[in-house]
C-alpha positions in Angstrom: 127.2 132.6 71.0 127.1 132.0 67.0 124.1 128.5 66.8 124.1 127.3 63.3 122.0 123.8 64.4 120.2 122.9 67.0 119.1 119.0 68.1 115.9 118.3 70.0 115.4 114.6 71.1 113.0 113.2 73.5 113.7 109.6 75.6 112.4 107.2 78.8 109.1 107.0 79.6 106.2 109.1 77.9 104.6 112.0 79.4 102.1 114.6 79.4 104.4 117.2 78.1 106.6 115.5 75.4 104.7 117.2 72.5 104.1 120.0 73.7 107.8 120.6 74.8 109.0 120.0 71.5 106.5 122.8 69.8 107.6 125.4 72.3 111.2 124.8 71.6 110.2 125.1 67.9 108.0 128.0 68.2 110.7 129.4 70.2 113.7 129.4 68.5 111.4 130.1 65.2 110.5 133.3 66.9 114.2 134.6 68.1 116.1 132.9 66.0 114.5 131.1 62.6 118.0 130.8 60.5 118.7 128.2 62.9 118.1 125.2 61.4 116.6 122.5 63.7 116.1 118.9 63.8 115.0 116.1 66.3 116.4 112.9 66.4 114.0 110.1 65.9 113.4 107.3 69.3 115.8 109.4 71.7 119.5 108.2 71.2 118.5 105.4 69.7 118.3 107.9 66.5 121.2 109.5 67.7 123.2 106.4 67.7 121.6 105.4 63.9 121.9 109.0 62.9 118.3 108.7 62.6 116.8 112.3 62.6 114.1 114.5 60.8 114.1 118.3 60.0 112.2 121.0 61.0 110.7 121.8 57.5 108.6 125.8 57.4 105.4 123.1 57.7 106.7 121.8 60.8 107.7 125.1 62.0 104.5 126.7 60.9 102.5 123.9 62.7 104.6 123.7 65.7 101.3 124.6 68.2 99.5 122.2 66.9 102.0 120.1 69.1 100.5 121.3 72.3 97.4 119.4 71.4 98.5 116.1 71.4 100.3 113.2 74.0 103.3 111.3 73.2 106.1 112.6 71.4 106.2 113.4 67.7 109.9 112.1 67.6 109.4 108.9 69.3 111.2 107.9 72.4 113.4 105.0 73.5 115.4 103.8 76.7 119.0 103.8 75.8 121.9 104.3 78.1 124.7 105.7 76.4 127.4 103.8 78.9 126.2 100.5 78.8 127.9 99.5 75.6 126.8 95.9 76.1 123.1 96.0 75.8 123.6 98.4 72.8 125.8 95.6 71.1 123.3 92.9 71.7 120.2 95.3 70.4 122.5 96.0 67.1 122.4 99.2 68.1 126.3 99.6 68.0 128.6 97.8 66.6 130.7 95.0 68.9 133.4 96.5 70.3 132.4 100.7 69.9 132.4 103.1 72.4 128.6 104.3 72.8 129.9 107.6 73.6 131.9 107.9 70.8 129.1 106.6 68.1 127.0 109.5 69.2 129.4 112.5 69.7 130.7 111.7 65.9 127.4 111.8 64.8 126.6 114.8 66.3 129.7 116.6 65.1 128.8 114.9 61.7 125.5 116.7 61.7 126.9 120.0 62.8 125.3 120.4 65.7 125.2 123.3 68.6 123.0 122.9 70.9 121.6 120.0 71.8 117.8 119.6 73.6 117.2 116.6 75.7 113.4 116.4 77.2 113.7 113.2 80.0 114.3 112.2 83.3 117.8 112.4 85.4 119.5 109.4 83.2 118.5 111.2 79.8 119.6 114.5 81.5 122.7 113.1 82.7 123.6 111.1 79.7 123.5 114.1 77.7 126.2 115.8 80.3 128.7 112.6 80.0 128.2 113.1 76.0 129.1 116.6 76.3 131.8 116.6 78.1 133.1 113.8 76.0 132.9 116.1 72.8 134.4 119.0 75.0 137.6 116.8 75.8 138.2 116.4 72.0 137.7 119.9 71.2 134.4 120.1 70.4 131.5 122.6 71.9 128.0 121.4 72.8 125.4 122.9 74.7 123.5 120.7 76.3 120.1 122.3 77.9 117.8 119.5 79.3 113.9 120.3 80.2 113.2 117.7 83.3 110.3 115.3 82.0 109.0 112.9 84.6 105.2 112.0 86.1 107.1 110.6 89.3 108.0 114.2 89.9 111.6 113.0 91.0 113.7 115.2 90.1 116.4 116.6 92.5 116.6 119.5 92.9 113.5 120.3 90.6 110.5 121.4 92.3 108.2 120.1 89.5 109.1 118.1 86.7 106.7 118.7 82.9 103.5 116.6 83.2 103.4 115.7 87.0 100.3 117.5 87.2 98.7 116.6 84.2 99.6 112.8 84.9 97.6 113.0 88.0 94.5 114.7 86.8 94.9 112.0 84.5 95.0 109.2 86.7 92.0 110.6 88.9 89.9 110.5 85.6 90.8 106.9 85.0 90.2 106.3 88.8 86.4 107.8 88.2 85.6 104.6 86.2 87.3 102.1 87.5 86.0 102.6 91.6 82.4 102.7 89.6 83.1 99.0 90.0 82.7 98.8 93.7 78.7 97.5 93.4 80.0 95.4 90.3 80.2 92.2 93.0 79.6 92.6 96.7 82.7 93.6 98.9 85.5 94.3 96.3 88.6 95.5 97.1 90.1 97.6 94.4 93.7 98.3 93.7 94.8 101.4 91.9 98.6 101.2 90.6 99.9 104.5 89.7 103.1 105.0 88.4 106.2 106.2 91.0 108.7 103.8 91.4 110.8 105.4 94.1 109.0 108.6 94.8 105.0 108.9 96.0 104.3 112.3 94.8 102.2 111.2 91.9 99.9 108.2 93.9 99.3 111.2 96.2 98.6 114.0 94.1 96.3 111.8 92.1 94.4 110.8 95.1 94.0 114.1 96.3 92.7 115.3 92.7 90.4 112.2 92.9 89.2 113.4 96.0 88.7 117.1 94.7 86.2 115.7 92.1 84.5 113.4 94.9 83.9 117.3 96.4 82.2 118.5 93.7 80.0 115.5 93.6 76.2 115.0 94.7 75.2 111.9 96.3 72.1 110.1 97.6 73.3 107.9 100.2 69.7 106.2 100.9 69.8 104.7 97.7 73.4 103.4 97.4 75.0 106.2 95.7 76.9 106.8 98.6 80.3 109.2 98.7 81.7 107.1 101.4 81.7 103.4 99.2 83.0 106.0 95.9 86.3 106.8 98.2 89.8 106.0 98.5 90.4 104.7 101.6 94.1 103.9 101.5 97.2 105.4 100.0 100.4 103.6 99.6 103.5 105.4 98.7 107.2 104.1 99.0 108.2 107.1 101.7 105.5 105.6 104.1 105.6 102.9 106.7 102.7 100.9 107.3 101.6 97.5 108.7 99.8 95.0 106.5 98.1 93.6 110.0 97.2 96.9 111.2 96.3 98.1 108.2 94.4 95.2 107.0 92.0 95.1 110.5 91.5 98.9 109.3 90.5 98.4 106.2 88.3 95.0 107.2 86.3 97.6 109.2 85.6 99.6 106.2 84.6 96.5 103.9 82.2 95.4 106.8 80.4 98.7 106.7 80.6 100.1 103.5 80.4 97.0 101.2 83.9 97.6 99.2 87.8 99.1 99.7 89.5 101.3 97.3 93.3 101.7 97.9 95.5 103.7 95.7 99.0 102.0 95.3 102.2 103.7 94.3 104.1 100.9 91.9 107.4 101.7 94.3 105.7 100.9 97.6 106.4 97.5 98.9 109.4 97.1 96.3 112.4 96.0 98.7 109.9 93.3 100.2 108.4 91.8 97.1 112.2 91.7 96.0 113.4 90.2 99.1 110.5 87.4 98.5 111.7 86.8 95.1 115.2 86.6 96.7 114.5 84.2 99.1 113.2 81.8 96.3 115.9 82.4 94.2 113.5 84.3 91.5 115.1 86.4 88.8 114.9 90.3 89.3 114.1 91.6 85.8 115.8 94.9 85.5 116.2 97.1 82.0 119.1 98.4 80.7 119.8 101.4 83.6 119.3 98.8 86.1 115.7 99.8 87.3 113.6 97.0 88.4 110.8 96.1 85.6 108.1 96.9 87.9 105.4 95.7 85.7 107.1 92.2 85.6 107.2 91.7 89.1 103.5 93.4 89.5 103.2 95.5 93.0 99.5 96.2 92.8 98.9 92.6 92.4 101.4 92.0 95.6 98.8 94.2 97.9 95.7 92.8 96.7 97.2 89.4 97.8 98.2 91.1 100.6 94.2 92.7 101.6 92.4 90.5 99.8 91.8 87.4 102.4 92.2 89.6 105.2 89.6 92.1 104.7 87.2 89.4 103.3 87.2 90.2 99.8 85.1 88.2 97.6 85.9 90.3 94.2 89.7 92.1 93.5 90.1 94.3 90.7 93.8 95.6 90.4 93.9 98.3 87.3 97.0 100.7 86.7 96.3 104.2 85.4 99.9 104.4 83.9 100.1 104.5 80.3 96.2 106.3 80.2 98.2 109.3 82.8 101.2 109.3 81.1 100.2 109.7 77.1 97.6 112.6 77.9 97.9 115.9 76.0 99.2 118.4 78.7 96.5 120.4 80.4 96.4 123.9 80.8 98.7 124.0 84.2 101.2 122.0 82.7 100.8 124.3 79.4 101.9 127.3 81.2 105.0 125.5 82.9 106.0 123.9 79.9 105.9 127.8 77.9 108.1 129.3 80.8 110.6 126.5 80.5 111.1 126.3 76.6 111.3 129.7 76.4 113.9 129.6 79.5 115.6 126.6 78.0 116.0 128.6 74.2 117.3 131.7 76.1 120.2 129.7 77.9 120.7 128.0 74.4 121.4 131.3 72.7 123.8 131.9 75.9 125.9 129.1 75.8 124.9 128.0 79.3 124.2 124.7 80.0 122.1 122.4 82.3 118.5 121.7 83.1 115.7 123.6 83.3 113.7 124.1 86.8 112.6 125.9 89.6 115.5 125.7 91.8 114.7 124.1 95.1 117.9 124.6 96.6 118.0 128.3 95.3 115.0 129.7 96.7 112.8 128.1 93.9 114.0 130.1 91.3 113.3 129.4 87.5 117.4 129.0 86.3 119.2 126.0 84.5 120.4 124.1 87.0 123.9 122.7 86.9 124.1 118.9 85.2 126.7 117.8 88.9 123.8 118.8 91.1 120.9 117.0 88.9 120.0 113.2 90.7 117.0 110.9 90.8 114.6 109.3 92.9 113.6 112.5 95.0 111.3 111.7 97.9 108.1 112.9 98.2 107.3 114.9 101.5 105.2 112.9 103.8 105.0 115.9 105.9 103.4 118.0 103.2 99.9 119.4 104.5 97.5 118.6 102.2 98.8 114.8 102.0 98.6 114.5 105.8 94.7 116.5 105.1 94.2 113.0 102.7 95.1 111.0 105.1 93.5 112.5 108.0 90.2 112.5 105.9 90.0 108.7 104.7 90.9 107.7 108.5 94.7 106.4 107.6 97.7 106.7 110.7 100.1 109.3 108.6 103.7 107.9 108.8 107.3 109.4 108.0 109.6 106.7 107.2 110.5 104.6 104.1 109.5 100.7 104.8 106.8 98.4 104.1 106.3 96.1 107.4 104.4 93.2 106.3 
């Protein structure tokens, strides 16, 4: 296949890969192929819809590592769903009356481009699909090879999405300083939100990082520095039943003989029951514009402390959320290998003409490939049944469950 342009753009949430990604597929394409000319559109398809973009100058090219040092994304990102014409109208975005679709696939013939790169979740991966095969029904070819980007790890069928891992290291590190507070105030109950709106994997894999550095720790339990009051002694994910009441007398026990609780909440967990509360009192749901809940709005971690705090016998409740500190990281060095092997995956399937995302397969033995767009979805669960969660579990004396409900 003959690439005269290629498009990189980068959109949802941040994380800990964004940067990085976008040096690789620099670097990449700079080593195979540098004639290409590249450029990345700024704020996701919000630059797309404004033909908004910036070139890949020889400076940028020649700097393109230094990417791999840094959090965020160089291009900026946005949420923007290419189908919902009417919140693109009201943010000016559009003008009234245009197709979304249409607005972007001109300007994408208009700049001549190839290949387009989309570094996101499912609805950035997908949107980019409906785009292409827009253009493809008027005659026009795009490639459209997507690298899966989210810290929920959600993916389907993606065994692991940029970031995850970084994300939770991340959120471990935050959790160092914030369970410090336990002795701040006699018997506090701490609440660590983490990020994960339908899936647990990231509250548990930063536990379980949280409690690999507990591991590596000394203590001197005669004198208060004790590893027992520094541990998480629940973990709340939305694939897990659990009951407030039984949970609570639980965790009532712990505050009577250690002094504090520390319970790591997935933002997801509890959802359909806060919702049905709001519901019931005819509250508004705030949702953005793919129809997602605003879970900062209607506050989960906030929701359990009200939930523990009177019955456990709290007298001080800190709720803190790790998300944004996780999720703008630079990528560490596990995520900086997977993030190598997938650009340089994703610019090989480029320069083939074969489109789809980037992953290890799940449903294909696990094997690196571009997986088709029609098999791509959101909202994977997390296993429950996993061995080192039900290890986490077993450790901080919690009943493991398998089922997808909050009883309270």
């Amino acid at each position: 296949m003959s690439l005269h342009k290629v498009a990189l753009l980068t959109a949802g949430g941040f994380a800990p890969c964004l940067s990085s990604a976008v040096g690789g597929l620099i670097g990449r394409y700079s080593d195979l192929a540098p004639e290409i000319e590249i450029i990345g559109y700024r704020y996701g398809y919000q630059g797309l819809l404004q033909g908004d973009s910036r070139p890949v100058t020889p400076a940028v090219r020649a700097g393109a590592r230094l990417m791999h040092q840094y959090g965020g994304s160089p291009l900026g990102n946005s949420r923007v769903k290419l189908t919902n014409a009417a919140d693109l109208t009201k943010r000016g975005l559009i003008p009234d009356g245009a197709d979304p679709l249409q607005v972007a696939a001109e300007q994408l013939m208009a700049d001549g481009v190839d290949v387009l790169h989309t570094i996101g979740g499912d609805d950035t991966n997908l949107t980019a699909a409906d785009l292409a095969r827009y253009l493809a029904d008027r005659g026009h070819d795009l490639t459209v090879v997507g690298l899966p980007k989210t810290i929920d790890n959600d993916i389907v069928p993606i065994k692991h999405s940029l970031g995850a891992w970084t994300a939770a290291e991340e959120g471990a590190r935050f959790a160092r300083n914030v369970v410090a507070e336990h002795n701040a105030n006699p018997r506090t109950l701490i609440v660590h939100e983490i990020m994960g709106r339908h899936c647990g994997w990231l509250t548990a894999a930063t536990a379980a990082a949280y409690a690999r550095w507990l591991g590596t720790q000394r203590w001197i339990p005669e004198f208060g520095l004790s590893r027992d009051a520094w541990n998480v002694h629940g973990v709340y994910i939305p694939e897990a039943v659990f009951d407030i009441e039984a949970e609570s007398a639980r965790l009532r026990e712990v505050m009577d003989t250690i002094g504090n609780v520390t319970v790591f909440v997935s933002e997801g967990a509890g959802v359909d029951t806060i919702l049905a509360e709001m519901t019931a009192r005819g509250a508004d749901i705030p949702r953005d514009p793919f129809g997602h809940v605003k879970l900062d709005k209607i506050n989960p971690g906030q929701w359990f402390a009200s939930q523990f705090a009177d019955r456990i016998g709290a007298e001080k409740v800190l709720v803190q959320k790790s998300g944004y500190f996780a999720r703008s990281a630079p990528a560490d060095e596990t995520d900086l290998l997977l993030i190598k092997q997938m650009t340089d995956y994703a610019v090989g399937s480029a320069l083939r003409g074969i489109p789809g995302v980037v992953g290890h397969d799940q449903e294909r033995g696990d094997q690196l490939r571009t997986v088709e767009f029609d098999r791509i979805a959101g909202a994977k669960k997390f296993d429950v049944t996993e061995t080192w969660y039900r290890g986490l579990l077993e450790e901080i004396g919690q009943p493991a469950a398998a089922a997808a409900t909050v009883h309270a």
